[in-house]
Backbone bond lengths (Angstrom), bond angles and torsions (degrees), N, CA, C in turn:
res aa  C-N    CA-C-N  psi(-1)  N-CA   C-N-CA  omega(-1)  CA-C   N-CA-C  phi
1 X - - - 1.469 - - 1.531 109.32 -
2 X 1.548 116.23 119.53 1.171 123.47 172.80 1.411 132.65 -108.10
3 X 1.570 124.16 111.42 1.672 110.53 -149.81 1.471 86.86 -128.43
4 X 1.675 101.42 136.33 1.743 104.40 174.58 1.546 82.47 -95.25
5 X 1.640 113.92 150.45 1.020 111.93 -154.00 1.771 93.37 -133.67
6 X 1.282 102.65 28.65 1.739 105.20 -164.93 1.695 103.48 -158.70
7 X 1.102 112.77 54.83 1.968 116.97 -172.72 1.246 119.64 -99.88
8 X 1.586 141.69 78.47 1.362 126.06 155.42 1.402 127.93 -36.16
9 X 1.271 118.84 127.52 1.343 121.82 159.70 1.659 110.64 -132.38
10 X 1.530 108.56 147.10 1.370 111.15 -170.78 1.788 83.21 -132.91
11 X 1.886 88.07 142.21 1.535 103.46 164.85 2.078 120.83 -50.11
12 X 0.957 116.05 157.75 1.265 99.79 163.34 1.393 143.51 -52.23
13 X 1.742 97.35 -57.49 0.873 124.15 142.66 1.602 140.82 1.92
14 X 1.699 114.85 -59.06 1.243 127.90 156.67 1.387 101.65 -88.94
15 X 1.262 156.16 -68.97 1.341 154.97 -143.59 1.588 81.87 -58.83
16 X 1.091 136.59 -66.38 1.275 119.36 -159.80 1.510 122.22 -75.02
17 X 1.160 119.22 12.71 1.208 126.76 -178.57 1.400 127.00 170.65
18 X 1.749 88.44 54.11 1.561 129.03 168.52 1.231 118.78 -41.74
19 X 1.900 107.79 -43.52 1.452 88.00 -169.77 1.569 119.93 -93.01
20 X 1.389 123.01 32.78 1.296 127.93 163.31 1.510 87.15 -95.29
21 X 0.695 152.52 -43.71 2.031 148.28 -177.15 1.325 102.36 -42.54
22 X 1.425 105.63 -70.81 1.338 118.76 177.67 1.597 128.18 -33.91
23 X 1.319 107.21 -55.58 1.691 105.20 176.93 1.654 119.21 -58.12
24 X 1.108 124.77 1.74 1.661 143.05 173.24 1.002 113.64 -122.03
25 X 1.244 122.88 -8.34 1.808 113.75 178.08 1.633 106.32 -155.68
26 X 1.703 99.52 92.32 1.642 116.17 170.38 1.298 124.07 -34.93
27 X 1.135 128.01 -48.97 1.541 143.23 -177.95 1.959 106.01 -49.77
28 X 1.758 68.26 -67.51 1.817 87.22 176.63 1.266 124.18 -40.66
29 X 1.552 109.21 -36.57 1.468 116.10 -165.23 1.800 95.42 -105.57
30 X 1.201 118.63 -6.54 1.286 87.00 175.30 1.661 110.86 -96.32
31 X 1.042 111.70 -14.20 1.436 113.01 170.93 1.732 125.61 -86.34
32 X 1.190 105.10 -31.14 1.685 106.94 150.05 1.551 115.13 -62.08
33 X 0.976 112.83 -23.64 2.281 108.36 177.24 1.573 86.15 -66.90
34 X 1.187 118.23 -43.02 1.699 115.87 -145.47 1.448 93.08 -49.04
35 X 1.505 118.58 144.28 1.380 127.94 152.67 0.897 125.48 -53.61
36 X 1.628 139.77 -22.18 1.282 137.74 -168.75 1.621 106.53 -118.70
37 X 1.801 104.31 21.35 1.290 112.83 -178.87 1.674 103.51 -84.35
38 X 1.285 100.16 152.36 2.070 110.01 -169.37 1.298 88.13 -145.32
39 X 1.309 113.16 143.39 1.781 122.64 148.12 1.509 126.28 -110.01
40 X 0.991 139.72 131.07 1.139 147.26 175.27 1.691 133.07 -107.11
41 X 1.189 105.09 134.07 1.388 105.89 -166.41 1.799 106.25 -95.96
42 X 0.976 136.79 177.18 2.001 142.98 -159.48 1.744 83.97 -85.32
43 X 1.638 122.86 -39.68 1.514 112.98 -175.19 1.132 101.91 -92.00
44 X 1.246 140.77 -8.02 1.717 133.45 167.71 1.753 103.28 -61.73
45 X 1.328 102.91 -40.68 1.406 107.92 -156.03 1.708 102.08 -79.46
46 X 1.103 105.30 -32.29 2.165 123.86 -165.90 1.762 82.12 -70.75
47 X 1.801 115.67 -44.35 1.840 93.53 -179.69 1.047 114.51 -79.10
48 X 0.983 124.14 -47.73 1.738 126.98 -174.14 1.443 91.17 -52.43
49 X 1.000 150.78 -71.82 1.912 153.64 173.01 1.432 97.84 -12.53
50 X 1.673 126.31 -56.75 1.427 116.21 -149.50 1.638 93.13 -95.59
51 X 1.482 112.25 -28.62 1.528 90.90 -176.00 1.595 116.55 -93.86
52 X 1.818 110.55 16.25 1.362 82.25 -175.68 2.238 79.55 -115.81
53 X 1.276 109.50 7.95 1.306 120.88 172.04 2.097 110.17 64.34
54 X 1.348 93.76 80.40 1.236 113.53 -175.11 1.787 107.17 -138.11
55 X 1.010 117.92 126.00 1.581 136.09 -148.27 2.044 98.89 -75.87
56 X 1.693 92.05 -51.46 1.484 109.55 -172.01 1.476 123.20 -129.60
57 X 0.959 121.25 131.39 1.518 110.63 179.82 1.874 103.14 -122.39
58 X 1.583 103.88 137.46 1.302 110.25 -176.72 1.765 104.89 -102.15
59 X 1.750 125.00 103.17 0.923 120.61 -156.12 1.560 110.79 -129.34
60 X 1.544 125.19 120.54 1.563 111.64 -178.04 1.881 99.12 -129.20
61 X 1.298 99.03 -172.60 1.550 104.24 -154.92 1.656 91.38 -90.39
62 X 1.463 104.94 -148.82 1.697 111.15 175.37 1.125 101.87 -88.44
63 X 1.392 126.77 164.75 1.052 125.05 168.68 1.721 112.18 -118.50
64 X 1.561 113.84 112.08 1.334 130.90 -168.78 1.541 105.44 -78.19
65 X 1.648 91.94 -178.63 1.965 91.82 167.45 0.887 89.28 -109.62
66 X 1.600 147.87 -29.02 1.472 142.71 157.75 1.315 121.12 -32.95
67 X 1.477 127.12 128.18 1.259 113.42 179.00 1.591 110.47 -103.94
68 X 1.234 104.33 -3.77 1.549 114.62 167.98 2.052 107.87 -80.10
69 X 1.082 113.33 -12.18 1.379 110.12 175.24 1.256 109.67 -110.89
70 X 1.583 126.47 -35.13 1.698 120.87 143.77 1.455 115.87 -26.16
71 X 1.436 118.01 -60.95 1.508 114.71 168.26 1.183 115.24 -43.93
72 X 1.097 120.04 -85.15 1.603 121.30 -165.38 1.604 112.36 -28.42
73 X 1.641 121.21 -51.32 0.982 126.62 -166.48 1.302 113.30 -69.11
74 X 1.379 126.91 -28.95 1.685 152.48 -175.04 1.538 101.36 -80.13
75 X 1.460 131.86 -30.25 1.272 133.64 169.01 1.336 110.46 -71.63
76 X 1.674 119.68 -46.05 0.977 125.57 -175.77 1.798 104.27 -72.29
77 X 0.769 111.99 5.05 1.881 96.81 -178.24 1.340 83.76 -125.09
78 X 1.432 151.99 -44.27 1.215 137.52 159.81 1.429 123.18 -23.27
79 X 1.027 114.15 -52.49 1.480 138.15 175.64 1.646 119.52 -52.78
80 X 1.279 95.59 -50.47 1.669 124.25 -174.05 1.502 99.77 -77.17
81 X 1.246 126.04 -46.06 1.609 124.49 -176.68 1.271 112.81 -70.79
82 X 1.700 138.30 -42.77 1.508 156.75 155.39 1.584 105.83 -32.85
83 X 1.771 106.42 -45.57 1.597 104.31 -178.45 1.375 105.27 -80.38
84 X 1.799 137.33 -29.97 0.883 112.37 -137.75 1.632 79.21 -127.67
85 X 1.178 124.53 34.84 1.826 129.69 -174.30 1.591 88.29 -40.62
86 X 1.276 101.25 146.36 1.569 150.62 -159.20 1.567 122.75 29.91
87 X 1.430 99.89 7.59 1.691 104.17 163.33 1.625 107.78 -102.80
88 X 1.196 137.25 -48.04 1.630 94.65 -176.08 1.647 90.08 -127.80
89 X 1.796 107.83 162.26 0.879 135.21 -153.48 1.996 101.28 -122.03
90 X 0.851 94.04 112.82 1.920 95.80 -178.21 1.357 125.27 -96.33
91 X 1.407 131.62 147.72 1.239 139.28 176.06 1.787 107.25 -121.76
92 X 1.350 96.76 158.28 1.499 85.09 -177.11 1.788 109.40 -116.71
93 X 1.007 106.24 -170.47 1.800 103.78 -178.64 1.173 95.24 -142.62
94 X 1.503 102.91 -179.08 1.784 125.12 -162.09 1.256 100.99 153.75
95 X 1.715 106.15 150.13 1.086 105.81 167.19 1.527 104.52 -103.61
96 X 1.397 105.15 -153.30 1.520 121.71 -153.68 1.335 94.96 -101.07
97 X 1.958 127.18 66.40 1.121 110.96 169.27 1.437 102.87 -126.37
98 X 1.307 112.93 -162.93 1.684 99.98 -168.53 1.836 99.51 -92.31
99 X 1.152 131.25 13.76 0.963 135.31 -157.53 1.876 91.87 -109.15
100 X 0.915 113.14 -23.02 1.865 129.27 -171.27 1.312 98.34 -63.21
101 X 1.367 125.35 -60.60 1.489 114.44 -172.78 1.608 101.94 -49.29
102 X 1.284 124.75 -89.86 1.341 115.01 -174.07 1.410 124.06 -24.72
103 X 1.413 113.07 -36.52 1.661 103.64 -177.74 1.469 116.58 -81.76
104 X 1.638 131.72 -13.02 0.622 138.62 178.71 1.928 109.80 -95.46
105 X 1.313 118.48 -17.63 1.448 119.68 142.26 1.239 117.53 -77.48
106 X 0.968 135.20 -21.18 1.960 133.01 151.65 1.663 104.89 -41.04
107 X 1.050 102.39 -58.94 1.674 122.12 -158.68 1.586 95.39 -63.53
108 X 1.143 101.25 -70.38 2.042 114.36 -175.33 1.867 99.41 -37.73
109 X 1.158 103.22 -53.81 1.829 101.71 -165.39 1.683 94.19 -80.70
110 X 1.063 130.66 -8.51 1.652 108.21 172.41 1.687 104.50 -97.72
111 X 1.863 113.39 -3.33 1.443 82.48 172.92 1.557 97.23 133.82
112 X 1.646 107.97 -26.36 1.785 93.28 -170.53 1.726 100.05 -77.03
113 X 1.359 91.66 170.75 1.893 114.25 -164.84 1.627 103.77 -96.97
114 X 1.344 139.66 -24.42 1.204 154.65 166.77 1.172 126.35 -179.59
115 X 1.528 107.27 -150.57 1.821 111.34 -165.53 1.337 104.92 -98.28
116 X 0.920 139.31 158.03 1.702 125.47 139.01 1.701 102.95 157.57
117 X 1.705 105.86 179.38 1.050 142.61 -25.73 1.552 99.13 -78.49
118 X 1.395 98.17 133.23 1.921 103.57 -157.00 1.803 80.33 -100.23
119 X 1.334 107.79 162.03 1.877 104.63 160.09 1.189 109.87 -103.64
120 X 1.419 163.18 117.87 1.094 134.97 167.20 1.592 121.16 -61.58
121 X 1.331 111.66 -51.83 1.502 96.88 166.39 1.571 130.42 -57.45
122 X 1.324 107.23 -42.69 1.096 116.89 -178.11 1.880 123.41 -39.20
123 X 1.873 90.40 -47.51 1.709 105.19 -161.88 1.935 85.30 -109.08
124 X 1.195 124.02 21.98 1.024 113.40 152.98 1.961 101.49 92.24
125 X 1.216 96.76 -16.96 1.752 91.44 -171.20 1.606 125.54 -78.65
126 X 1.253 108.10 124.75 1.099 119.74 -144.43 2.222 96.01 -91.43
127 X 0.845 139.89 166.51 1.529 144.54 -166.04 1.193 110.13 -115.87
128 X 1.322 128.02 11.35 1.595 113.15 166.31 1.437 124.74 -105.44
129 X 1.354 118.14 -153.63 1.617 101.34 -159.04 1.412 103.59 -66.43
130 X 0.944 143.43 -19.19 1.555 151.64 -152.56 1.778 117.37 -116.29
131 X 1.438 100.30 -26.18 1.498 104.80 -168.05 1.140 99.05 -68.11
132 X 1.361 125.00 -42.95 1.681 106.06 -166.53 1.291 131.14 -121.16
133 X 1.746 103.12 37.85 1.198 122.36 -150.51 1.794 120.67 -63.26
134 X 1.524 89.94 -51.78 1.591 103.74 154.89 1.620 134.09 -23.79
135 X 1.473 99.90 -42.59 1.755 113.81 -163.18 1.753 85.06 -108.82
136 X 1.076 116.06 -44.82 1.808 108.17 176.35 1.480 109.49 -53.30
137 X 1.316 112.31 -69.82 1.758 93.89 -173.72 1.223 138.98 -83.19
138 X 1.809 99.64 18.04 1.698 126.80 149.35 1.157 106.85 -35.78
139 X 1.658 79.76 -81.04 1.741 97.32 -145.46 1.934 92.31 -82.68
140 X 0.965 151.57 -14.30 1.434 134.69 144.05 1.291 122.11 -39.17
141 X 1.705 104.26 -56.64 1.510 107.66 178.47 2.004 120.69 -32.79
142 X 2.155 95.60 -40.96 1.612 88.31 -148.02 1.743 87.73 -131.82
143 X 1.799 105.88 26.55 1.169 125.74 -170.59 1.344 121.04 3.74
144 X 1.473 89.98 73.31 1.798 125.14 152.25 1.544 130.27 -71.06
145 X 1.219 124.04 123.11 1.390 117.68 -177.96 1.600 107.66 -64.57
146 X 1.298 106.79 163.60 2.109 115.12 177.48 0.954 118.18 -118.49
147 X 1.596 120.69 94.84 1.650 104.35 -175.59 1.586 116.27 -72.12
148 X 1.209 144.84 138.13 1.088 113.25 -175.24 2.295 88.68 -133.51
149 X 1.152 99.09 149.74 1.300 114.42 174.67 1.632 130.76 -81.23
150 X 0.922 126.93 87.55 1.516 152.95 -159.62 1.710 121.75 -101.58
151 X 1.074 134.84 135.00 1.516 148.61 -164.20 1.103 105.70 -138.63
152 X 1.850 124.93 133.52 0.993 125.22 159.16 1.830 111.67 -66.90
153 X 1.454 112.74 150.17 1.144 112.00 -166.77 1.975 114.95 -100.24
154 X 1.593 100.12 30.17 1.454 98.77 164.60 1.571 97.09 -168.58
155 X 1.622 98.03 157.95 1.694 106.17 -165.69 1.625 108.71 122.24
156 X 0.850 113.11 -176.52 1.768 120.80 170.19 1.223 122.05 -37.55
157 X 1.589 114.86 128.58 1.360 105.33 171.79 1.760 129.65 -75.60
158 X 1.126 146.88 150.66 1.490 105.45 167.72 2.124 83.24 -164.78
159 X 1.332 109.15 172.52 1.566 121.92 -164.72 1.407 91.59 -65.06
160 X 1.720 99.21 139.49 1.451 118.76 -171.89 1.596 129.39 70.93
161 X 1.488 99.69 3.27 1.626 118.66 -177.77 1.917 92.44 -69.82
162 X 1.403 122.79 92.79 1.262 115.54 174.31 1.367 138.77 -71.95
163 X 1.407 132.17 177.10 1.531 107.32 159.70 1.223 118.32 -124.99
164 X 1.614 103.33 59.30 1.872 118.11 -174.70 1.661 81.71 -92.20
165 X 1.313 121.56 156.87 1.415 129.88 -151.54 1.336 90.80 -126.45
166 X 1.655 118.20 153.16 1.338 118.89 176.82 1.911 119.67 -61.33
167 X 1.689 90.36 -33.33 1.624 97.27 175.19 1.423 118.87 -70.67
168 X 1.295 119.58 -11.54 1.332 133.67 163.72 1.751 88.25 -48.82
169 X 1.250 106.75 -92.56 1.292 143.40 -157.44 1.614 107.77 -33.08
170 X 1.565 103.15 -52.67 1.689 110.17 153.63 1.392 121.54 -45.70
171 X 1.135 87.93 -53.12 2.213 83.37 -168.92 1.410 101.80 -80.48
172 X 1.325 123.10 -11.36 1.882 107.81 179.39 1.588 88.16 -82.58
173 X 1.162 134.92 -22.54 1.485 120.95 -171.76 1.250 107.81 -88.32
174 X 1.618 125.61 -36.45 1.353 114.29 -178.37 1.395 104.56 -67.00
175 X 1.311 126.38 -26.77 1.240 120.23 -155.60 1.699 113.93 -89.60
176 X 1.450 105.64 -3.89 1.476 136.84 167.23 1.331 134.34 -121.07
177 X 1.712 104.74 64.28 1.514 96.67 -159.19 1.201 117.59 -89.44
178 X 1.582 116.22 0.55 1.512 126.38 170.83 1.417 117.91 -68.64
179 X 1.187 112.86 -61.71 1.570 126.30 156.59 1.518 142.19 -35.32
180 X 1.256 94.56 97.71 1.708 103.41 179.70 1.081 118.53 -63.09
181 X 1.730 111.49 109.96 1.522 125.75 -177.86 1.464 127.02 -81.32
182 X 1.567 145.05 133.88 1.392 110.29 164.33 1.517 86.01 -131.25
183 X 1.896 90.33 146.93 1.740 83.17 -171.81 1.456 92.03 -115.59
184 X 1.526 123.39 128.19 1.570 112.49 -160.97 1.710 92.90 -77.17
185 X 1.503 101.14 -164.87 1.499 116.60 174.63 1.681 107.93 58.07
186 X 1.447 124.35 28.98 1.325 98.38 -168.17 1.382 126.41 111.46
187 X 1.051 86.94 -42.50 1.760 109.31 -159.69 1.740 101.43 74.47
188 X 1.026 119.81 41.49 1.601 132.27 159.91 1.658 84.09 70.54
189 X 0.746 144.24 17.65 1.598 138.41 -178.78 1.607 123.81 106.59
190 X 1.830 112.54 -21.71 1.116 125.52 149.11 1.434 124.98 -2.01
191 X 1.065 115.59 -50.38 1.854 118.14 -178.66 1.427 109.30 -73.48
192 X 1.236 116.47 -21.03 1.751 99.86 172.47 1.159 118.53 -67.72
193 X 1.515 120.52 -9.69 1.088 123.84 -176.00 1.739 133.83 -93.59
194 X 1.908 94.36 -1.74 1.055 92.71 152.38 1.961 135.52 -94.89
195 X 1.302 97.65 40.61 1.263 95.89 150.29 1.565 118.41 -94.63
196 X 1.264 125.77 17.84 1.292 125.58 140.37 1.317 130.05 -77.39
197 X 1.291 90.93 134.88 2.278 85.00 -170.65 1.617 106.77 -72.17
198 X 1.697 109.84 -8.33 1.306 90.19 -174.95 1.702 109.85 -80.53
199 X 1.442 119.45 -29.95 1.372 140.16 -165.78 1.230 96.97 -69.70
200 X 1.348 124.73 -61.94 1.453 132.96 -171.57 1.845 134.08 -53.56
201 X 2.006 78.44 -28.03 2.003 113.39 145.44 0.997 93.79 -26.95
202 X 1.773 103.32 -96.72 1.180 147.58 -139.01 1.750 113.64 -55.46
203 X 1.614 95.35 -45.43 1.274 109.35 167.55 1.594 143.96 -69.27
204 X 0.817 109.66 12.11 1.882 119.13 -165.82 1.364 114.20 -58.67
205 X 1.437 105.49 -43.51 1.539 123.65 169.75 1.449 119.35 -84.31
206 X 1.694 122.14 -1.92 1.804 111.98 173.44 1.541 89.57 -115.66
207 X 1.853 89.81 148.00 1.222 127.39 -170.94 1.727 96.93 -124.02
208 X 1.514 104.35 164.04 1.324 106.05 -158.04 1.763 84.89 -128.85
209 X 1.447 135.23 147.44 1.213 148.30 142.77 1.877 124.12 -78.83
210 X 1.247 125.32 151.69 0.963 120.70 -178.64 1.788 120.24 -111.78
211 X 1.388 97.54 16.11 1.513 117.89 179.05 1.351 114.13 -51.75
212 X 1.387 132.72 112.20 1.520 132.91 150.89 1.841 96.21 118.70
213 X 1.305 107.73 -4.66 1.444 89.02 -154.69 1.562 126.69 -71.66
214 X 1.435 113.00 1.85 1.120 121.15 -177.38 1.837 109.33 -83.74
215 X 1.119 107.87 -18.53 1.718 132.47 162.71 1.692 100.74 -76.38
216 X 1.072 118.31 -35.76 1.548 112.95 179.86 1.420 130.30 -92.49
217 X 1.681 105.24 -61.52 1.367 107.14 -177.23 1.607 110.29 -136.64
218 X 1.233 120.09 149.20 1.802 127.08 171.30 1.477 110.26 -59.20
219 X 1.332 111.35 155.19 1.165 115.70 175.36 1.743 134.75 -42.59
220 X 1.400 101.27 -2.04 1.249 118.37 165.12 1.860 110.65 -52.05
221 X 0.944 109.27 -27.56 1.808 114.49 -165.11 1.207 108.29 -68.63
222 X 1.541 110.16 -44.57 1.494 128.66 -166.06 2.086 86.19 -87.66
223 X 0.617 127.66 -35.95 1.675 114.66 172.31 1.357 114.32 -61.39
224 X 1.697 122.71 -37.15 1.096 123.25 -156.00 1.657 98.80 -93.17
225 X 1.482 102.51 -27.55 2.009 93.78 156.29 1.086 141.24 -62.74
226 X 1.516 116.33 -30.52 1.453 106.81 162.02 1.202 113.80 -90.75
227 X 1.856 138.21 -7.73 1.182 120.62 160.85 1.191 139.08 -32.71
228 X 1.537 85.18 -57.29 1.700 119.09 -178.00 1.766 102.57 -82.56
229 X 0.862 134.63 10.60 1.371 135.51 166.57 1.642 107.50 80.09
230 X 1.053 129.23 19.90 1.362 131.90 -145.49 1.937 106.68 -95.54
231 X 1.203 103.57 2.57 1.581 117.12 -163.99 1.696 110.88 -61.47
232 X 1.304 102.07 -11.89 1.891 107.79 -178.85 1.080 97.89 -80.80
233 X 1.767 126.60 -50.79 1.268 136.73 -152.30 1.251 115.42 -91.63
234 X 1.042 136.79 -23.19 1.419 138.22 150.07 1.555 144.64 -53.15
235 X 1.192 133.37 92.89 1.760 139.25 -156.16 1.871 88.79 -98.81
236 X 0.954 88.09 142.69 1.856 115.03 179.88 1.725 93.51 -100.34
237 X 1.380 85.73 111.81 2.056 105.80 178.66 1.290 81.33 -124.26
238 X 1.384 116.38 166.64 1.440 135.52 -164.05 2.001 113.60 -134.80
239 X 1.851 83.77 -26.72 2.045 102.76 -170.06 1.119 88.89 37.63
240 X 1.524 126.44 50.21 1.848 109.85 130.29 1.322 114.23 -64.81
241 X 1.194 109.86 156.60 1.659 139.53 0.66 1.597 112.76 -71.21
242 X 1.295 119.20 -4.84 1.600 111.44 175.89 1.546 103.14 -65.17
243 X 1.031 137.63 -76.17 1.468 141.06 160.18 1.382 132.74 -79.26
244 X 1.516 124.50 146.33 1.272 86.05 172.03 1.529 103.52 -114.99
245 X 1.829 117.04 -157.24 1.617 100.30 -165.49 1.424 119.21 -81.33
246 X 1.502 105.94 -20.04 1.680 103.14 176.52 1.934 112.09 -58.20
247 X 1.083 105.12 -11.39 1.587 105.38 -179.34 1.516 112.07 -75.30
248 X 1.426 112.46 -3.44 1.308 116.32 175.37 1.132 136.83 -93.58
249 X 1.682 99.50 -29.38 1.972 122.69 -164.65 1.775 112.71 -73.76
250 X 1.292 105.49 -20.33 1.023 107.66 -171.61 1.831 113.72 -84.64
251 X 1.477 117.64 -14.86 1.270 134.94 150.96 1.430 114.87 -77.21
252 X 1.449 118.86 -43.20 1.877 113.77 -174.67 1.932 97.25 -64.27
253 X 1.466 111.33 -44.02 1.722 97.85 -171.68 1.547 110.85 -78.28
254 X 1.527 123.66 -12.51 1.459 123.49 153.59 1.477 113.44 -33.20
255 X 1.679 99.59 -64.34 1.843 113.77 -157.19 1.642 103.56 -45.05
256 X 1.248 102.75 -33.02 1.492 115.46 -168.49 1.905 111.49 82.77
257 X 1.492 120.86 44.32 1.336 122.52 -175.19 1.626 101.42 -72.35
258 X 1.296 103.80 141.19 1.758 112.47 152.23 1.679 110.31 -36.81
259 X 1.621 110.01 168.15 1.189 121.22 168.49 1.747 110.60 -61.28
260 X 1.445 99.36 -55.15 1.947 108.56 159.36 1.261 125.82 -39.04
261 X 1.051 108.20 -69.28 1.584 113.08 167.27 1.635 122.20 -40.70
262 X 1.349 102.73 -32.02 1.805 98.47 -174.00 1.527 101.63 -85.13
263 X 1.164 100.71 -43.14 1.998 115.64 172.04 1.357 95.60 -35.81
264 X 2.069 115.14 -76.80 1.204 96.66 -160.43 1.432 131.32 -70.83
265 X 1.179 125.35 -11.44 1.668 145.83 179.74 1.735 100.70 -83.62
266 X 1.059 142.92 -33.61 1.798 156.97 172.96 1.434 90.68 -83.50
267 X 1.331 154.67 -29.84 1.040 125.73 173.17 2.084 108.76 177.62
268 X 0.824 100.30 -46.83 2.029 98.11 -172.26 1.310 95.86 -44.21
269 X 1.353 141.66 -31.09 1.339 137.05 -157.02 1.448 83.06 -82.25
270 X 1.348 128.13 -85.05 1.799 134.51 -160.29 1.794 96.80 -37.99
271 X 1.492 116.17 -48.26 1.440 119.86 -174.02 1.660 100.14 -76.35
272 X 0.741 148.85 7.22 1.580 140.59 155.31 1.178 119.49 -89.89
């Protein structure tokens, strides 16, 4: 079983005429300017799936500060998962308003699998005990995983490069130890740090994505996961349409992983 575990899809609707989106939502628009910005539609994603031969794809919309455009996009992947039953798997988004719990119990009873990829800077949500209270006792309530979107905090600048801090990122997890975390990108570099016994505590419940990393780091990354033993905790995301997954394999057979190891990082991990 092979699950991309990191899939944007945008309605048509906006992809084709983004930049009215954009003038109401900063985030939105600064990552649609980006040059290496792509949109993808639920059948862009079902081909790219068969020809790069991936079983499942886990795919949610943008995530706005609007919660009226969170909807739309959450209908639209609702929609897309019903047509495309047992190939892709949806999460929904929202920001951090009081209106999120309910939409994210909308989402749970039509079928989506969790939250994500939320921005915190982006949608304004802030990481302490209070900032994200709304979307925390969601996805506890109907125990939904949280993808949340994460940057290492030195190296190249480039759109959406935030300045939510790794200690952010610690204390929203300690402070949520029920809640299954995945922090895409790495977790901005975050996981090296559980070779501390205190982090690695703390950590039992965050999971790391492998989205973007060929934009981030050399095949060193994928070595330094099975160094560090990290091969359970790691889900293989792709952030297509920015990349797609063959841009990755040629770093995973570098690392030198077991046959197990590639299984669980290609997919048993996202399917557990």
């Amino acid at each position: 079983m092979k699950i991309d575990a990191h899939v944007h899809i945008t309605p048509p609707e906006i992809s084709s005429n983004w930049e009215k989106y954009a003038q109401t939502e900063p985030y939105f628009s600064l990552l649609s300017n980006s040059r290496n910005n792509k949109f993808a539609s639920a059948e862009d994603v079902i081909s790219a799936m068969e020809k790069q031969k991936f079983d499942k794809a886990v795919v949610f919309g943008f995530a706005f500060r609007d919660i009226g455009l969170c909807a739309f996009v959450n209908d639209y992947v609702i929609e897309k998962v019903k047509e495309f039953s047992g190939k892709l798997i949806g999460f929904a988004v929202a920001p951090n308003d009081k209106k999120a719990e309910k939409e994210i119990e909308r989402c749970y009873k039509a079928g989506l699998k969790g939250v994500g990829e939320l921005f915190p800077e982006g949608q304004e949500i802030t990481l302490d005990d209070t900032g994200a209270g709304y979307i925390t006792d969601a996805c506890k309530e109907y125990d939904l995983p949280l993808l949340l979107h994460a940057n290492e905090p030195v190296g190249h600048s480039y759109p959406g490069k935030s300045n939510v801090t790794l200690r952010q990122l610690e204390t929203f997890a300690a402070n949520n130890p029920d809640l299954k975390i995945i922090l895409a990108h790495f977790g901005g570099g975050l996981l090296f740090y559980e070779t501390m016994k205190e982090i690695k505590e703390k950590f039992k419940n965050v999971y790391y994505d492998t989205a973007a990393s060929p934009f981030l780091y050399d095949a060193g990354i994928f070595r330094a996961v099975k160094a560090l033993g990290l091969c359970e905790k790691v889900l293989f995301g792709s952030d297509f349409p920015l990349l797609p997954p063959d841009r990755y394999f040629c770093d995973m057979e570098i690392a030198g992983f077991s046959e197990e190891e590639k299984k669980l990082i290609l997919g048993k991990n996202a399917q557990r």
